[in-house]
PASEBA-1860 file (N, C-alpha, C; in nm, 3 decimals):
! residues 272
1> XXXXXXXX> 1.140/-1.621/-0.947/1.050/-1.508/-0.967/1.105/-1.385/-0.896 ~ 1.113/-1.267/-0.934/1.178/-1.128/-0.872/1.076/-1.057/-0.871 ~ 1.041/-0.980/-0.728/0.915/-0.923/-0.692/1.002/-0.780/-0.636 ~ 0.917/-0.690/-0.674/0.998/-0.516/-0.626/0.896/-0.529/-0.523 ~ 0.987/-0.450/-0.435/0.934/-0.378/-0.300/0.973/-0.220/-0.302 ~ 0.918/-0.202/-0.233/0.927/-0.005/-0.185/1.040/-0.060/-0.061 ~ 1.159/-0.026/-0.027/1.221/-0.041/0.054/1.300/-0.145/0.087 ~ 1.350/-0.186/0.193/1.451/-0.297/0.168/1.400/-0.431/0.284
9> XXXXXXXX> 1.486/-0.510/0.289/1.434/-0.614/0.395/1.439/-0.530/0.500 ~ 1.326/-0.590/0.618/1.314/-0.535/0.745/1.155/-0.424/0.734 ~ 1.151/-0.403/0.653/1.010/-0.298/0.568/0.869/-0.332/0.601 ~ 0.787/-0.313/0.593/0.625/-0.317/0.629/0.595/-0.387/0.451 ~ 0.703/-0.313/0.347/0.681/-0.433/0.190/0.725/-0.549/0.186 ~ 0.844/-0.545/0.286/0.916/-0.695/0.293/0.850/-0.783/0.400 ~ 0.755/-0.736/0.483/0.674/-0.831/0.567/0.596/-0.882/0.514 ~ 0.496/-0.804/0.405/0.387/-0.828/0.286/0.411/-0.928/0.204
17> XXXXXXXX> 0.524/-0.922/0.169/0.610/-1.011/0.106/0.637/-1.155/0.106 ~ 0.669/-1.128/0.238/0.697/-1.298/0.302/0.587/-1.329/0.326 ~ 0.453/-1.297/0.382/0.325/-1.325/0.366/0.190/-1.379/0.265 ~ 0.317/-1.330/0.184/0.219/-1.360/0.027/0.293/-1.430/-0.041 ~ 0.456/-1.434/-0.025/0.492/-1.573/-0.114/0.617/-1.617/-0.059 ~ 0.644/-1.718/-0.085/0.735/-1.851/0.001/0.878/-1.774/-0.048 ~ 0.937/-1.727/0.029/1.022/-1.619/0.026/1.168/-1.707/-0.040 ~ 1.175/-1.802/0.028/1.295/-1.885/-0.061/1.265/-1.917/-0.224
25> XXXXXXXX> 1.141/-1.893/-0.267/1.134/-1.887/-0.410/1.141/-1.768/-0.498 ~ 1.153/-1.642/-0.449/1.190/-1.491/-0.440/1.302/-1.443/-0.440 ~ 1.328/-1.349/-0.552/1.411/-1.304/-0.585/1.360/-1.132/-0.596 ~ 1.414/-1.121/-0.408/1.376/-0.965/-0.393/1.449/-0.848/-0.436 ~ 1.357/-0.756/-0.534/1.429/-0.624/-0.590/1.375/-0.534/-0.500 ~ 1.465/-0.472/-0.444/1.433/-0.321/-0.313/1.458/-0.166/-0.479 ~ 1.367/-0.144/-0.375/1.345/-0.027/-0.491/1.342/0.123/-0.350 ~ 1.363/0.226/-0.372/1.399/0.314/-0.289/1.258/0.397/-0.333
33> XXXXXXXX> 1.161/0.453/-0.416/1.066/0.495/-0.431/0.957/0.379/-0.514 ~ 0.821/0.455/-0.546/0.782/0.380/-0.587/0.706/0.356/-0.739 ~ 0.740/0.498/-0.775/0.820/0.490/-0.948/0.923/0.436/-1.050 ~ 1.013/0.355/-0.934/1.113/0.295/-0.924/1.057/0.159/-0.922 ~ 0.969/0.098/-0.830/0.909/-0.022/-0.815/0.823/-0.009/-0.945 ~ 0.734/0.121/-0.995/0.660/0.060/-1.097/0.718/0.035/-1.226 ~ 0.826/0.074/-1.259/0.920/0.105/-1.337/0.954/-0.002/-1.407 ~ 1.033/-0.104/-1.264/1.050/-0.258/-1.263/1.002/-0.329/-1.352
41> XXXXXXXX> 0.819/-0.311/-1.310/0.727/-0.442/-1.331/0.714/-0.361/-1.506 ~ 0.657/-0.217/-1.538/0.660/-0.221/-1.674/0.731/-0.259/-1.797 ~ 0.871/-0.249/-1.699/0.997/-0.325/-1.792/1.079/-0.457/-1.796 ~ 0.984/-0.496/-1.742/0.990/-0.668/-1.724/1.114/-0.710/-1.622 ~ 1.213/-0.636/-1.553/1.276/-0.611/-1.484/1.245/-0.736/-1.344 ~ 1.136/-0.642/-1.302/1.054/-0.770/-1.214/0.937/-0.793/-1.284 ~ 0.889/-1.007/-1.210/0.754/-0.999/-1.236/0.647/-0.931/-1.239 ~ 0.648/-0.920/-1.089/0.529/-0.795/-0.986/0.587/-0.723/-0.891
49> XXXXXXXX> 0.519/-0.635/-0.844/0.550/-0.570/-0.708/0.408/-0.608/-0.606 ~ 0.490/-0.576/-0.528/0.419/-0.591/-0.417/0.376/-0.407/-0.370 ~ 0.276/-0.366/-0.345/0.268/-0.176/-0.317/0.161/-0.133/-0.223 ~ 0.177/-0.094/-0.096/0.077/-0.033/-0.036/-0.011/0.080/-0.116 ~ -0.131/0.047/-0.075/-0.193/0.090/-0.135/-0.320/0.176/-0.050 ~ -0.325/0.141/0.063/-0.459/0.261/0.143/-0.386/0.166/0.326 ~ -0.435/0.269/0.412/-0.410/0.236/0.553/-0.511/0.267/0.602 ~ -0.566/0.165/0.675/-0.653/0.201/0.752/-0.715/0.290/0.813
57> XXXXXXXX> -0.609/0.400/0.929/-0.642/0.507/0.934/-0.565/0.627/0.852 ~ -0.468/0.590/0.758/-0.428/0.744/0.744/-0.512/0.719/0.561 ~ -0.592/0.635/0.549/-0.638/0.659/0.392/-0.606/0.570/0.294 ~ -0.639/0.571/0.177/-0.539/0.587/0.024/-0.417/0.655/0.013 ~ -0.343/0.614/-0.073/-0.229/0.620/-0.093/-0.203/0.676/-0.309 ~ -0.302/0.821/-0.275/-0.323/0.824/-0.409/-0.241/0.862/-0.568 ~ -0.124/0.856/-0.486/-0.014/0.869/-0.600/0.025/0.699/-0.623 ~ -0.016/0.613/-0.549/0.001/0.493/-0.583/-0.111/0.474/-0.708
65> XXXXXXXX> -0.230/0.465/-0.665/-0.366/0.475/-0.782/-0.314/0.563/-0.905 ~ -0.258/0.601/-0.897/-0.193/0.696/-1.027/-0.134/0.642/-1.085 ~ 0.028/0.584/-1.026/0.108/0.476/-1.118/0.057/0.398/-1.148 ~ -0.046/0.310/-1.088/-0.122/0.180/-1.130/-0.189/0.260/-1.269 ~ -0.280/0.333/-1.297/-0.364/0.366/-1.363/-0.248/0.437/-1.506 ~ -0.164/0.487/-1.490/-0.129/0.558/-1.583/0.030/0.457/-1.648 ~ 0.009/0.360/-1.627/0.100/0.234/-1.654/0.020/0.146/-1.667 ~ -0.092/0.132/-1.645/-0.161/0.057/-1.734/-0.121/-0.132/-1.699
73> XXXXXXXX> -0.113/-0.075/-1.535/-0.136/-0.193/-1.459/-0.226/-0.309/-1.404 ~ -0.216/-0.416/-1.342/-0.287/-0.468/-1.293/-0.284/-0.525/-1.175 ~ -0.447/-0.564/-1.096/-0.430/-0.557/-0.935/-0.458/-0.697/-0.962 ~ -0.318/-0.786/-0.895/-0.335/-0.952/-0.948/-0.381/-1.016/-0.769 ~ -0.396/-0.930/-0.680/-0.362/-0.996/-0.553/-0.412/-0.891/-0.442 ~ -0.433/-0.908/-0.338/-0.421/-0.841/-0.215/-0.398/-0.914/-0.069 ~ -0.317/-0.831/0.052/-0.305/-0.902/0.159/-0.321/-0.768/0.255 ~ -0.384/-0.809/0.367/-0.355/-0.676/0.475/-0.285/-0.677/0.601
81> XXXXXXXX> -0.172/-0.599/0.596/-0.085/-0.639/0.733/-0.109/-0.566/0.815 ~ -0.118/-0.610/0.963/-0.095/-0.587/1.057/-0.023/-0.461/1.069 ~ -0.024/-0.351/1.120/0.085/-0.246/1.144/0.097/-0.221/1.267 ~ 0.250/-0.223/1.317/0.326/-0.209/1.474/0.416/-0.167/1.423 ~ 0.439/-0.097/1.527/0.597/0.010/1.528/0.649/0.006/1.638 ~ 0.798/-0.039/1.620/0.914/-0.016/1.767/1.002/0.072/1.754 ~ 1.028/0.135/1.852/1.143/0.264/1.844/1.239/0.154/1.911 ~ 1.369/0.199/1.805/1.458/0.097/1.831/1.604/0.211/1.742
89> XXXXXXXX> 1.750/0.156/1.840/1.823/0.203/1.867/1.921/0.109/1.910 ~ 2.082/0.200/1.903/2.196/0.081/1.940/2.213/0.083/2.087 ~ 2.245/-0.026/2.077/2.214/-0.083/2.284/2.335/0.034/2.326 ~ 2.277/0.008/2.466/2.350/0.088/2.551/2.273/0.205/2.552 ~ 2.152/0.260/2.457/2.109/0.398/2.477/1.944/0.396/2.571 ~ 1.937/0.480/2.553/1.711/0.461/2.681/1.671/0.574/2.582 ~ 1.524/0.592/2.568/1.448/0.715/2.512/1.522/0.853/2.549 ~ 1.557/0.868/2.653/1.616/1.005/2.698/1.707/1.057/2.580
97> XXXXXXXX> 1.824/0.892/2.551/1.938/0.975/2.514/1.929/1.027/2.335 ~ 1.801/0.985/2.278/1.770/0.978/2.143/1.737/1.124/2.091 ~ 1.798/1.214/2.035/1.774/1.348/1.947/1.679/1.343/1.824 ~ 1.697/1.247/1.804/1.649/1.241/1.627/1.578/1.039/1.602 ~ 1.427/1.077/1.566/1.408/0.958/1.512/1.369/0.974/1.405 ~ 1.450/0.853/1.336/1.409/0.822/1.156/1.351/0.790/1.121 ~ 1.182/0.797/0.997/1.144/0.660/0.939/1.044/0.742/0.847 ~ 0.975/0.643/0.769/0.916/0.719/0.670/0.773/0.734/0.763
105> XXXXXXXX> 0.759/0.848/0.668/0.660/0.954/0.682/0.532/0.896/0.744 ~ 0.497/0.818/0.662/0.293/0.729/0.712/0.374/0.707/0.830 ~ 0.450/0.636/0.885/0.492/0.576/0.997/0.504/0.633/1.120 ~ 0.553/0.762/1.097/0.581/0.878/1.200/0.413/0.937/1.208 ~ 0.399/0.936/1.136/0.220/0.966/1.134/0.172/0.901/1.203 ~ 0.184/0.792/1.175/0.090/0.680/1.253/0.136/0.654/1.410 ~ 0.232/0.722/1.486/0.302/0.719/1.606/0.293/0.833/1.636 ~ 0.223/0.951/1.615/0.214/1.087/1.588/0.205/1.074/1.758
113> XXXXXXXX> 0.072/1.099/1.810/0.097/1.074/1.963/0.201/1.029/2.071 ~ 0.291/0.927/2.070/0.373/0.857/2.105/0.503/1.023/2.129 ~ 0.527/1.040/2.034/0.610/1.126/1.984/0.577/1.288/2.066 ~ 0.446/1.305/2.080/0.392/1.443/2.066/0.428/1.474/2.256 ~ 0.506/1.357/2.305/0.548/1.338/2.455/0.683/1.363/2.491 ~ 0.768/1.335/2.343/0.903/1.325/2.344/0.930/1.472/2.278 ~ 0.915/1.555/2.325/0.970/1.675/2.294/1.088/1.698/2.254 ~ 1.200/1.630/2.305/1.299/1.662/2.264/1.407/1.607/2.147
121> XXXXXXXX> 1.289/1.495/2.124/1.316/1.421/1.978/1.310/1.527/1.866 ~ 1.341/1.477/1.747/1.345/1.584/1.626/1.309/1.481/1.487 ~ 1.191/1.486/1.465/1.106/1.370/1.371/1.190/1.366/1.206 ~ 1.277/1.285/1.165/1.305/1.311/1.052/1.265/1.173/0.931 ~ 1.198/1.241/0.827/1.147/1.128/0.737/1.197/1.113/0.633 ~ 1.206/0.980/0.612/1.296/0.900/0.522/1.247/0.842/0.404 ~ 1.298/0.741/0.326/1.203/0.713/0.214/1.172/0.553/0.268 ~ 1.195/0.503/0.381/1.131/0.350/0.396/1.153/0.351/0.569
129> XXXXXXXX> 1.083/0.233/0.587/1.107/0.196/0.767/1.212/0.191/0.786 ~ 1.288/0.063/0.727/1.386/0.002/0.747/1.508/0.009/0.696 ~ 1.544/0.156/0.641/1.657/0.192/0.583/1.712/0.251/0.685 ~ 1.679/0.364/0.800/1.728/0.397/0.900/1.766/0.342/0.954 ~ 1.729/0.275/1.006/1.774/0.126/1.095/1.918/0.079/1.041 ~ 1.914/0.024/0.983/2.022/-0.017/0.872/2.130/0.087/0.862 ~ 2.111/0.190/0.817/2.193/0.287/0.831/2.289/0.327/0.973 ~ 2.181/0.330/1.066/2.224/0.339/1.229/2.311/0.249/1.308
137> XXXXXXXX> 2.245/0.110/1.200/2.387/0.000/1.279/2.510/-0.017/1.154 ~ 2.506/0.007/1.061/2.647/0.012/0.986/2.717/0.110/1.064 ~ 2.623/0.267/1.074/2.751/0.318/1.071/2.772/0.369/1.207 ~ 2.675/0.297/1.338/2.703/0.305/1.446/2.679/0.413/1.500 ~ 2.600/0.504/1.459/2.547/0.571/1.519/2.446/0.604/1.666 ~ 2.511/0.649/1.710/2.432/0.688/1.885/2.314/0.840/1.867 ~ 2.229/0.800/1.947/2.133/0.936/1.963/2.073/0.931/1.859 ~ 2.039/0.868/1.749/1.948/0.835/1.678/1.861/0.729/1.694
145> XXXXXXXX> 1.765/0.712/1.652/1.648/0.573/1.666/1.586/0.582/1.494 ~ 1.533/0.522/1.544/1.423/0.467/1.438/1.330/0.379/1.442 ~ 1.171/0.443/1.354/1.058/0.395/1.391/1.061/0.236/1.330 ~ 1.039/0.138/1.316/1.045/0.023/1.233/0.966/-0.062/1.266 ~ 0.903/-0.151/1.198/0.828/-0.288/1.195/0.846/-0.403/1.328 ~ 0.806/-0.425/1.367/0.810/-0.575/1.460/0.899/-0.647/1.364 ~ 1.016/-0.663/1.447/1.143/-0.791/1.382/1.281/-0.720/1.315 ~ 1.237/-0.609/1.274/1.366/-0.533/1.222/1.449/-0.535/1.346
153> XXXXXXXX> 1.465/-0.513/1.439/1.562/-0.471/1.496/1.597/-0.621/1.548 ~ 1.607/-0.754/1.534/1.683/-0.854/1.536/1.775/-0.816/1.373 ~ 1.720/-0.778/1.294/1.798/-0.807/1.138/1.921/-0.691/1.194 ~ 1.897/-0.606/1.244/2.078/-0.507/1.246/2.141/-0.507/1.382 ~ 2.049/-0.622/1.467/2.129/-0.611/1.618/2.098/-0.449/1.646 ~ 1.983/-0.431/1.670/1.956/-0.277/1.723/1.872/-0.345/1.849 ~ 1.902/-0.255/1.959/1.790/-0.238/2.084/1.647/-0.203/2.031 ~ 1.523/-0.281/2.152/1.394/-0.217/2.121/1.396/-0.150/2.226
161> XXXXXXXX> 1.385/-0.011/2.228/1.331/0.065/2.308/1.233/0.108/2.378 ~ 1.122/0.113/2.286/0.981/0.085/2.280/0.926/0.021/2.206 ~ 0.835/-0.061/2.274/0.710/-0.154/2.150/0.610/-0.086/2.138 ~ 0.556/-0.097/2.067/0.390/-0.048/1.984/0.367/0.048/1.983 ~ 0.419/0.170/1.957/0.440/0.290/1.985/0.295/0.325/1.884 ~ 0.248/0.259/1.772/0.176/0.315/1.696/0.015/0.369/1.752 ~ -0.063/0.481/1.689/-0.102/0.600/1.784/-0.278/0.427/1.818 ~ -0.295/0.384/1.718/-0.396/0.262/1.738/-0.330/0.136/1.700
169> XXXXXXXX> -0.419/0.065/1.798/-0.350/-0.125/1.765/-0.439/-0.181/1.658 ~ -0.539/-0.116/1.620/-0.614/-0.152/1.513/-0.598/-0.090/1.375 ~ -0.494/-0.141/1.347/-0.411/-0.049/1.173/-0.394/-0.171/1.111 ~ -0.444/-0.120/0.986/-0.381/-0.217/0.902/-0.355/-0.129/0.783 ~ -0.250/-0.202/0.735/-0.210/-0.151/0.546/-0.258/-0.251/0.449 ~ -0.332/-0.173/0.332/-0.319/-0.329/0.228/-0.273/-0.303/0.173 ~ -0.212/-0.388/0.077/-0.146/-0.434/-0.025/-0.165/-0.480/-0.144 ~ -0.121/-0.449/-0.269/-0.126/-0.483/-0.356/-0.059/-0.531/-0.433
177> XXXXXXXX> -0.079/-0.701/-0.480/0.049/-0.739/-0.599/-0.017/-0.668/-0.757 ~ 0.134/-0.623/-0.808/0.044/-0.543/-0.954/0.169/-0.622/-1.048 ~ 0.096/-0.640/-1.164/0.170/-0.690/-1.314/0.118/-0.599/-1.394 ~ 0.219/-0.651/-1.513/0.160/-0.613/-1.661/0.007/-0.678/-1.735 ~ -0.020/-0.645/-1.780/-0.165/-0.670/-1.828/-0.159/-0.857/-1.837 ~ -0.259/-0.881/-1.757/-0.273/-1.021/-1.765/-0.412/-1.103/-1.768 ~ -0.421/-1.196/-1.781/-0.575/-1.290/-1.783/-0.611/-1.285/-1.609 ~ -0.741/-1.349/-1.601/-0.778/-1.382/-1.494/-0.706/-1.509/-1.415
185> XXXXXXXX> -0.670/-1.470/-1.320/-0.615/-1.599/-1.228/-0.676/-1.654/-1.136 ~ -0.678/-1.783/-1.155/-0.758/-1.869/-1.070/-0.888/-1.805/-1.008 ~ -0.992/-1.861/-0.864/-1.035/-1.827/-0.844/-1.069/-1.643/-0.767 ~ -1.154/-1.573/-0.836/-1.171/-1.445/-0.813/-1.306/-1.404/-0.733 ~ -1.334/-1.312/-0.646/-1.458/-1.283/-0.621/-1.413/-1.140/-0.574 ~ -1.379/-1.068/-0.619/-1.320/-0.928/-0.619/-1.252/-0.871/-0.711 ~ -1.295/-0.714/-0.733/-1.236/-0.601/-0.816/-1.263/-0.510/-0.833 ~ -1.119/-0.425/-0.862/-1.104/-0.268/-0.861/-1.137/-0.263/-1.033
193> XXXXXXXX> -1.236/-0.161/-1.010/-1.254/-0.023/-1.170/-1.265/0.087/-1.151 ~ -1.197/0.117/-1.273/-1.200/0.294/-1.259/-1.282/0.354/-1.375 ~ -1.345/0.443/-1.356/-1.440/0.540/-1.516/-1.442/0.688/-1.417 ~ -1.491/0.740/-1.545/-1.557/0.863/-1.523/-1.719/0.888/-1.531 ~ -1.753/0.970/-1.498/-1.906/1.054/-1.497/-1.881/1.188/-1.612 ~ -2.031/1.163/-1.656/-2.062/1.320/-1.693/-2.096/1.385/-1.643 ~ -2.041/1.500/-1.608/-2.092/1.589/-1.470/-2.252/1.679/-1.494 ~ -2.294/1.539/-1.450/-2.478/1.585/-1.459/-2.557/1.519/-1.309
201> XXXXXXXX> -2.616/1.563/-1.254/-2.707/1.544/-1.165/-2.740/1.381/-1.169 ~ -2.709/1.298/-1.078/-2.752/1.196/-1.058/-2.641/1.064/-1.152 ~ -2.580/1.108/-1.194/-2.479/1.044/-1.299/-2.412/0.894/-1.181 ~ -2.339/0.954/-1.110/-2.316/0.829/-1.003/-2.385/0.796/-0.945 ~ -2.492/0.795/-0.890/-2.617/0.697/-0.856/-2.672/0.629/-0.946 ~ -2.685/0.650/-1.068/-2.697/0.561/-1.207/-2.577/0.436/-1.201 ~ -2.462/0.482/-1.162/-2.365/0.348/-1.162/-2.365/0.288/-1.041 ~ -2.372/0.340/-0.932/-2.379/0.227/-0.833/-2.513/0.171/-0.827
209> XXXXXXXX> -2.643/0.202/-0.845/-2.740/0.151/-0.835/-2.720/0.001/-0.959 ~ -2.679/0.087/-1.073/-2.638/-0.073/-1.161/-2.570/-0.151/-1.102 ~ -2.462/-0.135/-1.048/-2.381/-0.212/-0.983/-2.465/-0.332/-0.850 ~ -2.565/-0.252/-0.799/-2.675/-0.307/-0.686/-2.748/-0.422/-0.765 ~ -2.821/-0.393/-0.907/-2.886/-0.465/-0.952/-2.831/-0.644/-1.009 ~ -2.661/-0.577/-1.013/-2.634/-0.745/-1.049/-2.550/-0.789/-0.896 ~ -2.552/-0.715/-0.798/-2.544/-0.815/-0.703/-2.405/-0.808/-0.695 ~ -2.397/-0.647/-0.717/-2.210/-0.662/-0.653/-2.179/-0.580/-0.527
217> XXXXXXXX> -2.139/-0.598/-0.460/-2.099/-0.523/-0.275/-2.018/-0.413/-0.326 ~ -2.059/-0.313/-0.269/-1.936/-0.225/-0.305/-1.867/-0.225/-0.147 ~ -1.717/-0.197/-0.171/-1.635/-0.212/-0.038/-1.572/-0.069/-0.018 ~ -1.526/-0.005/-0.166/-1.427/0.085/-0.147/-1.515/0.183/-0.288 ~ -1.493/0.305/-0.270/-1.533/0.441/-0.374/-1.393/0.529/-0.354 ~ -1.334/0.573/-0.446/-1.230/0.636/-0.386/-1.230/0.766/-0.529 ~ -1.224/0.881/-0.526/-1.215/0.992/-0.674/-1.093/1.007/-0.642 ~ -1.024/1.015/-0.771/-0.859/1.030/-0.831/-0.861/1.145/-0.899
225> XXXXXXXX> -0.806/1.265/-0.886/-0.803/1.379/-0.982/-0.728/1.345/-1.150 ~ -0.822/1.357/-1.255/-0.723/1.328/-1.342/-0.677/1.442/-1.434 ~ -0.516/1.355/-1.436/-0.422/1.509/-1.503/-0.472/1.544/-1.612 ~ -0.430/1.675/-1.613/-0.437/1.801/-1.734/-0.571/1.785/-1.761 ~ -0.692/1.750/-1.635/-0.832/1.797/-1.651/-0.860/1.901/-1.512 ~ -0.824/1.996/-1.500/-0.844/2.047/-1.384/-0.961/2.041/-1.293 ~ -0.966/1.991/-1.216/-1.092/1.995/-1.089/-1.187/1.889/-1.165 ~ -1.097/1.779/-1.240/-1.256/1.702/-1.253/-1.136/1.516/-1.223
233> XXXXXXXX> -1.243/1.460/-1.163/-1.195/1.383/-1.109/-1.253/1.205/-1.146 ~ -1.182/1.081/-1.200/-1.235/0.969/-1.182/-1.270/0.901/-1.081 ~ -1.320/0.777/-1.074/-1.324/0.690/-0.926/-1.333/0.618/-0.947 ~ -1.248/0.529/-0.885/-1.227/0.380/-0.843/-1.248/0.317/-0.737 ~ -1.304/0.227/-0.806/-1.416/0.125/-0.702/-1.386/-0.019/-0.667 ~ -1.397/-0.083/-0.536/-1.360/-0.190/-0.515/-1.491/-0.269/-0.517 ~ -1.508/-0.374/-0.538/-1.645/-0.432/-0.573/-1.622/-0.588/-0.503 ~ -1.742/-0.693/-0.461/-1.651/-0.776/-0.418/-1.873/-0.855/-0.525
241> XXXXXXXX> -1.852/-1.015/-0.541/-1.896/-1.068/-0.563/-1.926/-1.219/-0.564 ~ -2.008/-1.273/-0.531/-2.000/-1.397/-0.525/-1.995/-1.568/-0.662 ~ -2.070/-1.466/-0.760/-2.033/-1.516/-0.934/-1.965/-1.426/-0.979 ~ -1.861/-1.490/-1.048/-1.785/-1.358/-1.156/-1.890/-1.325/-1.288 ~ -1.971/-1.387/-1.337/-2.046/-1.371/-1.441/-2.140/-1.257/-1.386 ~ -2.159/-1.213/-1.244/-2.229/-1.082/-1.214/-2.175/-0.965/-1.214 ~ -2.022/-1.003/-1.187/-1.930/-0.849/-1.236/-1.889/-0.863/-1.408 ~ -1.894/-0.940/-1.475/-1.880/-0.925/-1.609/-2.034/-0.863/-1.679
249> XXXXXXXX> -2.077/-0.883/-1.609/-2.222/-0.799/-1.649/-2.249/-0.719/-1.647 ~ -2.224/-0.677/-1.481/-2.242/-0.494/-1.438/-2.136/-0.443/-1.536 ~ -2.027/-0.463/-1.538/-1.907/-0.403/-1.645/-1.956/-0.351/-1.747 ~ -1.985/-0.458/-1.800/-2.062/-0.453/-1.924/-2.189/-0.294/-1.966 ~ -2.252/-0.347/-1.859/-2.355/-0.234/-1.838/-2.301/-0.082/-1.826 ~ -2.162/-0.089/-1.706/-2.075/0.015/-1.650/-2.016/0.097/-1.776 ~ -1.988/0.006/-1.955/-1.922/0.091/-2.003/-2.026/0.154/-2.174 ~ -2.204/0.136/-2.100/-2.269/0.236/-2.159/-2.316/0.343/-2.093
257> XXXXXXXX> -2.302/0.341/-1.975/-2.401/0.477/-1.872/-2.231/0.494/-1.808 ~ -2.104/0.530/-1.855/-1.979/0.575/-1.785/-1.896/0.629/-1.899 ~ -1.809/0.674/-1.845/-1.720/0.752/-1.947/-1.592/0.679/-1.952 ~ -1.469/0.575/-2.005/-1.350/0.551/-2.007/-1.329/0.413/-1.898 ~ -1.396/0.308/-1.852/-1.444/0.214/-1.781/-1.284/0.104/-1.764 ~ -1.235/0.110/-1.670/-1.143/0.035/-1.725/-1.132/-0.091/-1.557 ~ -1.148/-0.190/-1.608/-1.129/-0.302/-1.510/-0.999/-0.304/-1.446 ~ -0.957/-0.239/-1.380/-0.805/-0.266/-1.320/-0.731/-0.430/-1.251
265> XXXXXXXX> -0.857/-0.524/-1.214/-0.804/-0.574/-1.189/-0.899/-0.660/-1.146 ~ -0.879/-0.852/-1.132/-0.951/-0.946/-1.101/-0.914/-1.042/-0.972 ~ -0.925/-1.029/-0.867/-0.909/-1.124/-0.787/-0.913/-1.141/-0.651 ~ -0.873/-1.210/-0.545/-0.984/-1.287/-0.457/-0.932/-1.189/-0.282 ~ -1.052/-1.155/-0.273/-1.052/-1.099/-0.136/-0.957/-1.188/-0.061 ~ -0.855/-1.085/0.009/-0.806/-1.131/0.104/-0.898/-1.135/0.274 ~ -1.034/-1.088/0.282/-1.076/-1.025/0.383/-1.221/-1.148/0.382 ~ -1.188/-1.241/0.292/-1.313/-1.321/0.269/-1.319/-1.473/0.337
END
């Protein structure tokens, strides 16, 4: 089975990864963006990907909800990792001697504090954790670091400099495995939909209150701007349930009082 990731081994996708499936049965495709990862799965390239999808504290991740939605994907899975960050570097160096640290963007975000001490660092963002890293021990570079995952820096023989640099110990990322349009798998008690409203007074309280009446939790509400409609926006909803025959109902209900209703996806809380 060949699963795309956003980035390469050593990654916060490649930890997700090994977490969610028996990695010796994997056949990992590193993908450098994540138009690139969705790209994969539409063209049968890979099975699934694996794709962050919201962080704890820095949000949604809403250009992800976009590729899912406008590829005409599906949410087959979820897992939520843990997020830690080590500033890490080739031995022989200390925080002092570091000019420049590498890593992608959420990451440096999420260490924002840590950083806001080191003045004389120079924050540069990349397209993954664990490509800097990688980069720094091929080509041996000094006075650089990089932000990375717990364990990367055994994979390139890099020094840890600092542990846990990240700005809270209570982060998590989730994750999402996405395919091409598929049936329901095994047991489910969770799911994402997306619709629209008619922009009239009381229009979304009409759908979540339906949603109340058959007995579905809402977890997540999130509005997506949709293209070439200026300033008017869908939302997607995470729903969690204890019969699936109560979300095939509300659905049901969801696509006479909604505009464009589309089930993105069926399956089982990771948080349950």
């Amino acid at each position: 089975m060949k699963i795309a990731i956003q980035g390469i081994k050593g990654s916060n996708h490649y930890k997700a990864l090994t977490e969610l499936f028996e990695i010796e049965d994997v056949d990992v495709l590193e993908c450098t963006t994540f138009q690139r990862l969705t790209q994969a799965v539409v063209s049968g390239e890979a099975d699934k990907a694996v794709m962050a999808i919201e962080n704890s504290i820095a949000g949604s991740i809403l250009p992800n909800y976009r590729l899912i939605l406008d590829h005409q994907l599906q949410i087959t899975a979820e897992h939520y990792l843990n997020i830690s960050h080590n500033l890490v570097a080739l031995p022989g160096q200390n925080l002092s001697d570091l000019l420049e640290v590498r890593s992608h963007q959420m990451a440096l975000h999420q260490c924002s504090n840590f950083f806001s001490e080191q003045v004389h660092v120079n924050l540069i963002e990349d397209v993954d954790t664990a490509l800097p890293a990688q980069i720094i021990a091929q080509q041996q570079i000094f006075g650089v670091g990089a932000l990375v995952p717990k364990g990367t820096a055994e994979l390139f023989n890099l020094r840890v400099i600092a542990e846990d640099v990240q700005n809270n110990s209570l982060n998590e990322t989730r994750f999402v495995v996405i395919e091409k349009q598929v049936g329901v798998q095994g047991e489910v008690n969770k799911a994402t939909i997306q619709f629209e409203i008619a922009h009239e007074s009381g229009s979304l309280a009409m759908v979540l209150n339906r949603m109340a009446e058959h007995h579905l939790n809402l977890s997540k509400i999130q509005s997506v701007p949709i293209p070439h409609d200026i300033w008017r926006y869908s939302f997607i909803v995470d729903v969690s349930f204890s019969n699936p025959i109560h979300f095939q109902e509300a659905f049901s209900e969801l696509s006479k009082i909604s505009i464009n209703p589309t089930c993105v996806g069926q399956y089982k809380s990771a948080k349950s």
